[in-house]
N, C-alpha and C positions, 0 to 999 in steps of 0.2 A: 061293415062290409057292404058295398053297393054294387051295379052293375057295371059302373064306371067306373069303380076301384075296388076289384073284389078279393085286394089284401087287406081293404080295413086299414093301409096305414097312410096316415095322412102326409108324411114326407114324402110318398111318391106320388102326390098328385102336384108338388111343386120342384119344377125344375130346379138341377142344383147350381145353375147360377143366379137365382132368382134367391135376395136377402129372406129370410122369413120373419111375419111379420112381429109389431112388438105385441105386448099383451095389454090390454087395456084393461082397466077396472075401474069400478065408479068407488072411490074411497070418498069416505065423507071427510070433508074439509076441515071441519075443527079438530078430529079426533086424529087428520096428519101433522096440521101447525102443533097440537098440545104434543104430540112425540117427537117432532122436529125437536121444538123448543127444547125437552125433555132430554133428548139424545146430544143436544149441540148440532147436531145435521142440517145439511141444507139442502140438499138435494131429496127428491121424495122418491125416487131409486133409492138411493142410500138408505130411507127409513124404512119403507116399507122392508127391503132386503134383510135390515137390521131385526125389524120384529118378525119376519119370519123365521130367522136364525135364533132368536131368541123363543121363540115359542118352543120349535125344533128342540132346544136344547132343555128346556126347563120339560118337557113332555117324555126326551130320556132320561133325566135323571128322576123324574119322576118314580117311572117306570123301575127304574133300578133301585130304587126304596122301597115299592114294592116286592120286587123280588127278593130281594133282603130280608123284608117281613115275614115272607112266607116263608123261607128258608128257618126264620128263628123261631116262625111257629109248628113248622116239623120237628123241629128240633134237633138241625143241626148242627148247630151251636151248642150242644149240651157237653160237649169235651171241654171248652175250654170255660167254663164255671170255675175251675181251683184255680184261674187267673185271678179273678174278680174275689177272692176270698170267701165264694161257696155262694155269695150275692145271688140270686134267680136274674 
């Protein structure tokens, strides 16, 4: 929030026929071509996009292993034991 924008959002200081810009990043070079190569991609839009989707995904199912774990360390999983044949 500033004087000259004192909603803090940065879409209303740019008019809306005005493209907004792209986003730059300084990726290091080898570690694009080894994921290019990696992925088949050629485009470094495509890879990048691709390892952020993939990060994204691999960080929920993470996530949702752990929840799982916790789940079976409460022990709520403890009804269905006579499946498993009494197994812990």
């Amino acid at each position: 929030m500033t004087r000259e924008n004192p909603l803090g959002r940065p879409e209303d200081l740019v008019p809306e026929s005005a493209p907004l810009p792209k986003t730059v990043t300084d990726v290091d070079d080898a570690l694009l071509a080894e994921a290019q190569l990696l992925l088949g991609i050629i485009t470094e839009n495509d890879t990048v996009n691709l390892a952020l989707a993939g990060l994204i995904t691999e960080q929920r199912r993470k996530d949702a292993v752990e929840a799982q774990l916790r789940r079976y360390q409460a022990g709520q999983f403890a009804s269905l034991r006579h499946l498993s044949g009494g197994r812990p």
